[in-house]
N, C-alpha and C positions, 0 to 999 in steps of 0.2 A: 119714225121721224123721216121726212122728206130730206134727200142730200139737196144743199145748197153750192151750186158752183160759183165761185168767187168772181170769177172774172163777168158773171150774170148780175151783180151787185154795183150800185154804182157807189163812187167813192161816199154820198150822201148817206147810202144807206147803209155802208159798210159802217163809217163812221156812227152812223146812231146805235145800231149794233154794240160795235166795241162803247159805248158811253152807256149801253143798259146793263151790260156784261159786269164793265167796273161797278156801275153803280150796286149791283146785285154782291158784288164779291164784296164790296166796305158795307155792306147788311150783316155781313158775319159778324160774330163777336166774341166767339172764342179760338184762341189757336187751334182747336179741336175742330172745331167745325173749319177752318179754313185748309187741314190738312183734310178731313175727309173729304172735303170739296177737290182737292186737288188731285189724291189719289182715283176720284172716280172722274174725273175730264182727260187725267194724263194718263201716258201709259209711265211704265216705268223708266223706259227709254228716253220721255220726251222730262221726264221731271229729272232724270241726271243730265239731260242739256241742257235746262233750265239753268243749273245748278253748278255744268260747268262753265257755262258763258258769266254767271256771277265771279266765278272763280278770276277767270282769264280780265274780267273788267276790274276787278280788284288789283291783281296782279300790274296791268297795268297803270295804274294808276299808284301803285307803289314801284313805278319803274325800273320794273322787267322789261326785259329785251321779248322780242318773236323768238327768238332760238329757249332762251332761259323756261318760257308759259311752254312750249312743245317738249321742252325735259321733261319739266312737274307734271304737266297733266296730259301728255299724250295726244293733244289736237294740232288740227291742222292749218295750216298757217290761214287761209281763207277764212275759217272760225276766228280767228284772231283778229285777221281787217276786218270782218267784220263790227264785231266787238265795238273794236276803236271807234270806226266811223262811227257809229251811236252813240259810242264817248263824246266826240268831238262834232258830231250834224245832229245829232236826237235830241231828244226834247227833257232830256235831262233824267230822265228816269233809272239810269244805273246811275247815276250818283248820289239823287237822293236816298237809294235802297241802301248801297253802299257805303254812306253817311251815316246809316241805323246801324247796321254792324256793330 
């Protein structure tokens, strides 16, 4: 497979991308198939930050402090703005996730 550099991509087609992506990923139909899809895109690195930025948007949102989310789970305060902002400027997607919880 050809590397693809991002910054070669214009927002158009970045954008069509990620909406073939999703649309490919709601074709799954079993939790089995969507963890084996996972396992073989992420490493294992990238699937416990997945996992901890769910945490940390949870936490927030049951109001924890920054100091309180860096006891429990060991990140760094940046991981955490982040987070938030997403919470609070993204397009809603850690809350609906976090809504299913």
């Amino acid at each position: 497979m050809s590397k693809v550099l991002i910054s070669k991509l214009s927002s158009k087609e970045t954008r069509k991308m990620q909406q073939h992506l999703c649309s490919k990923m709601a074709s799954l139909k079993t939790k089995k198939q969507i963890e084996e899809f996972l396992e073989d895109v992420l490493t294992d690195s990238e699937i416990i930050m997945l996992l901890r930025r769910l945490q940390i948007a949870k936490l927030l949102l049951d109001g924890n402090t920054y100091f309180e989310i860096r006891e429990k789970l060991g990140v760094g305060v940046d991981t955490i703005k982040n987070v938030r902002y997403k919470l609070e400027k993204g397009s809603g997607g850690y809350l609906n996730f976090i809504k299913k919880l």
